[in-house]
N, C-alpha and C positions, 0 to 999 in steps of 0.2 A: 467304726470303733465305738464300741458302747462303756461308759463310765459309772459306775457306781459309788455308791456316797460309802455306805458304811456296814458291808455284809462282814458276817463271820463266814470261817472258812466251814464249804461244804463237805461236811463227816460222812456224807452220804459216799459222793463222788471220790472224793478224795482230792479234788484241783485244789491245786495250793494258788495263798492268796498273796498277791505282791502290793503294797503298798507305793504308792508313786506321787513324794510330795515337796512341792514348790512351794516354800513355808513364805506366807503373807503375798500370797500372787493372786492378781485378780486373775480369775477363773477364764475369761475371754481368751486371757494369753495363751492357754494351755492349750486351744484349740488351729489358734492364728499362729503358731510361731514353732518351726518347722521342726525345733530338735528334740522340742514336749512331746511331740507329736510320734516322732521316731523311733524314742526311746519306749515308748507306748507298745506301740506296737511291736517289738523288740521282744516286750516282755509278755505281749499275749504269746506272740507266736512259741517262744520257751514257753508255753502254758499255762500260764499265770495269770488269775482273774487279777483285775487291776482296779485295785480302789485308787481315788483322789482326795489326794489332800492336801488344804492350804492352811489348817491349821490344826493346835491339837485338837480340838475337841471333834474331829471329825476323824482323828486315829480310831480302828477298829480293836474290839476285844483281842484280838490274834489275827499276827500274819504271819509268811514263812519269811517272807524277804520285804525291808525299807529300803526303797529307792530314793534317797534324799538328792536335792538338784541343787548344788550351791552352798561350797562347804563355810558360807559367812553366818550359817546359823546351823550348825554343828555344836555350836559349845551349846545350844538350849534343848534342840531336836536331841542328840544324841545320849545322854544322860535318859530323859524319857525312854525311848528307844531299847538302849540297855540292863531297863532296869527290868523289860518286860523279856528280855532274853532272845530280843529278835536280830536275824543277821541282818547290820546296818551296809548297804553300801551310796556310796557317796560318789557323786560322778556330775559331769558339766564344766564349765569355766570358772578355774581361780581367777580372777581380774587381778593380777599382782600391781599392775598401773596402780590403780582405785585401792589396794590393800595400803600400797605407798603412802597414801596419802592421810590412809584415818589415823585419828588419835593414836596414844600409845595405848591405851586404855581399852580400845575397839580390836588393836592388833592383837594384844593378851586373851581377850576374850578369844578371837578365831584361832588362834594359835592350841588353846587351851582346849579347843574342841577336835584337835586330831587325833585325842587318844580313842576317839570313840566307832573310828571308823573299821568294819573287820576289811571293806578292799574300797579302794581309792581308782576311781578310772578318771582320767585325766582328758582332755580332748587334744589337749595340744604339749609340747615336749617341755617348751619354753616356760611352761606357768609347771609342770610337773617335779620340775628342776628348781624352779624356785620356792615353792610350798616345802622341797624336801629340807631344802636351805633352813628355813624357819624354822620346822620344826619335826617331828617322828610324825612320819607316817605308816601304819599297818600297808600291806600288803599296794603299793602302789604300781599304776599300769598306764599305760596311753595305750588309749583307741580313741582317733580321732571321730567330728562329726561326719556324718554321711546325708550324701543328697539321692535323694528318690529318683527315682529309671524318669519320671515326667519332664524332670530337666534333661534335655537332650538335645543336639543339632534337631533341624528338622533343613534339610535341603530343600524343601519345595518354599523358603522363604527366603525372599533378598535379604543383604544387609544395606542398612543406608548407611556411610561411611560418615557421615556429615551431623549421625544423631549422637548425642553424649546421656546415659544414662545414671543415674543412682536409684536408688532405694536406703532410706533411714527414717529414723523416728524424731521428729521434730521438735523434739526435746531441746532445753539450750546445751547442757550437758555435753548430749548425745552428737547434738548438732556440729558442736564445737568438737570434739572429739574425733569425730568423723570430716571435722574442713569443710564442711559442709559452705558457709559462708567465703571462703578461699578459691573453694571450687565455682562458685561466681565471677566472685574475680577473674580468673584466671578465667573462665568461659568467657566475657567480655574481652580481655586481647585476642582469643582464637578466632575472635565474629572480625575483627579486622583484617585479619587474613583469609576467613573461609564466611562469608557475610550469608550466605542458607543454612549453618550449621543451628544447629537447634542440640538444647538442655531439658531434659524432659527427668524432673523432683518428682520423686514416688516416695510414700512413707506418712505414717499417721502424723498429721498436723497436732502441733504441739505451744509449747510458750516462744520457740522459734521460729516459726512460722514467719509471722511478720516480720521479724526481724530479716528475713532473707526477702519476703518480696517488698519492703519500704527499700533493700537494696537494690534489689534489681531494677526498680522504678527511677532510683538515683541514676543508677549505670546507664537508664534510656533503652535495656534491653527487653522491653516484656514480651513482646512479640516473638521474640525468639526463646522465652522460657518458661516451661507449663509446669503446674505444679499439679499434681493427679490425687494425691491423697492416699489413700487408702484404695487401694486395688486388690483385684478378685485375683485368685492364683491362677487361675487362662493370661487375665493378660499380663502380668509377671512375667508368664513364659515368654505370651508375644515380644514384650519389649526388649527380655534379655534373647531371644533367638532374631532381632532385627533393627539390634542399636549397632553402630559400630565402633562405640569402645565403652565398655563397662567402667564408670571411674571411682576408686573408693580408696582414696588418701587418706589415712589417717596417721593419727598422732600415736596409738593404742587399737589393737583387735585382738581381743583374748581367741578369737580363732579368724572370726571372715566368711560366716556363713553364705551371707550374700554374695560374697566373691567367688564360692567356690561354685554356688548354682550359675553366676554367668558364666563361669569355665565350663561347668559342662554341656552348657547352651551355646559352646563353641565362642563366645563373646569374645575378643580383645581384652584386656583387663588394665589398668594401670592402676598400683599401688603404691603402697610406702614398706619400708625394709624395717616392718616392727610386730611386734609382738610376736606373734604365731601365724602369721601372713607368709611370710618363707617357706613353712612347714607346709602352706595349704598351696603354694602357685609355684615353688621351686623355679625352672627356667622359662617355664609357661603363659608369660606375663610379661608388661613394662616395667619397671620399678622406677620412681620420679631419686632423682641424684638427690635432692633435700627438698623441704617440704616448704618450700618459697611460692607465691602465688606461679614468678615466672617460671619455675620448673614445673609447676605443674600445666600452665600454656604451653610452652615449650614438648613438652612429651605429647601431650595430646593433642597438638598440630600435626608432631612425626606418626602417632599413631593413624590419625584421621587423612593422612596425605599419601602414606604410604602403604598402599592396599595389599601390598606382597609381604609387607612386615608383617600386616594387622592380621593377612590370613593366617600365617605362618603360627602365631602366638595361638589365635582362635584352635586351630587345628591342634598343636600340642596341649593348651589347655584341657579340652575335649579326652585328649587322652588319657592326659591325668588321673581326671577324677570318674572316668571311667577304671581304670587300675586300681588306682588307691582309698577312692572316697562312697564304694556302693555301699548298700545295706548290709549286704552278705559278711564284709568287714567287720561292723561291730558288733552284728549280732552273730557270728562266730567267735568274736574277743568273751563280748559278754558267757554266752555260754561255757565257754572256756575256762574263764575266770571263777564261775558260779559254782561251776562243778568242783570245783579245789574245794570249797565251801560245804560242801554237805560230809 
């Protein structure tokens, strides 16, 4: 996948040029974080050379199409955008959580930036529904995110029933957000009933870092809990095609990407009944009854004990997002939607 800064579109050729911009992202992201990456490619394959951009002044003379990711900077991006006569589309996660919470001042501003969009792709139903709530939106649609054929069962690997996985970014934020601190907790009563189970923290170390392992040091559990860091996408897969329960409670998930790649790594899954989480594991999964340290031990003891349940969920999840979550999905939504557009 080759990225360029800032061509004008080729009058020779004729390939039209798509613009693809994640306004004030550090650029590393684009390449590490699975759904930049998708949509990417999305748009070569539609035949669109693809510039990047994280800010304006790396917008090109003329494009045929802006792929704007994240409609909270829509009221700055889009004015720009329209003023040069380019069809804007706007697509990724409304966080409605985090919208709740900014100023009123912040909310005006986003709100104020919907008139700008000519088509709105949504990933999840739940934030699509609520953005309409707020305010007009052009031409609105869901197509969820999609996970790459690489997440997949692999039968020639055991599950160990007794591993408990996540993946987050150690953000306090994020950390918090995600339970991530809770899910310690809670992993320390299931070690008194399953005393070789192991927690095995994946995700870039952040301002919560420490804060999880000065707890887990409290708890007496370190032996049984690894923190990995930052990992390579091979062993992502390994872990999610040989933990035996993927665990990602949270508070908020404007979708669950990570959830949906251990679904189709046939994982177990145990989550929370929020956001756009429903929309991505339907019956395919645990859901914890409320989001209490002990309901969260409590499920992931029944997952971890009961290996005819745990396959059962793995096994439908696999289905799932083989059905509903490939590529072909949205990049048929997309072109679909694109071609009303010209």
């Amino acid at each position: 996948m080759s990225f360029t800064t800032r061509p004008c579109r080729d009058e020779h050729t004729g390939i039209k040029t798509a613009v693809f911009c994640v306004y004030r992202c550090d650029r590393k992201y684009l390449s590490l974080l699975e759904y930049y990456k998708q949509d990417i490619d999305i748009l070569e394959r539609l035949g669109y050379k693809v510039i990047i951009a994280t800010k304006i002044s790396e917008f090109p003379s003329h494009c045929d199409l802006f792929v704007l990711w994240w409609w909270r900077w829509l009221w700055l991006v889009g004015p720009i955008v329209k003023m040069r006569k380019w069809t804007l589309c706007v697509t990724g996660t409304f966080d409605t959580d985090a919208y709740a919470k900014r100023p009123k001042w912040q909310k005006l501003m986003i709100k104020s930036g919907f008139r700008w969009g000519d088509l709105n792709i949504f990933v999840g139903k739940e934030m699509m529904a609520e953005a309409q709530r707020i305010g007009t939106l052009k031409r609105a649609s869901y197509s969820p995110h999609i996970i790459s054929d690489q997440y997949a069962v692999n039968t020639s690997v055991s599950r160990n029933p007794h591993i408990v996985f996540n993946i987050a970014h150690k953000m306090i934020s994020n950390m918090n957000r995600k339970m991530i601190p809770e899910l310690v907790e809670a992993f320390a009563i299931v070690l008194k009933s399953i005393p070789d189970a192991h927690l095995i923290l994946a995700g870039e170390p952040s301002t919560g870092q420490i804060i999880l392992e000065t707890r887990v040091k409290e708890l007496g559990i370190e032996n049984a809990v690894t923190f990995l860091g930052i990992i390579s996408f091979e062993d992502k897969i390994n872990y999610l095609q040989s933990c035996g329960v993927y665990c990602q409670v949270s508070r908020y998930e404007g979708f669950g990407l990570a959830i949906a790649e251990a679904m189709a790594c046939g994982a177990p899954v145990l989550v929370s009944n929020c956001g756009s989480v429903p929309e991505v594991v339907g019956d395919a999964g645990m859901y914890v009854p409320d989001l209490s340290v002990e309901s969260i031990a409590s499920s992931l003891l029944t997952l971890m004990t009961d290996r005819q349940l745990a396959d059962s969920y793995g096994a439908k999840a696999s289905d799932r997002i083989n059905t509903c979550f490939r590529q072909t999905v949205r990049y048929e939504h997309f072109r679909s939607e694109l071609s009303k557009l010209d």
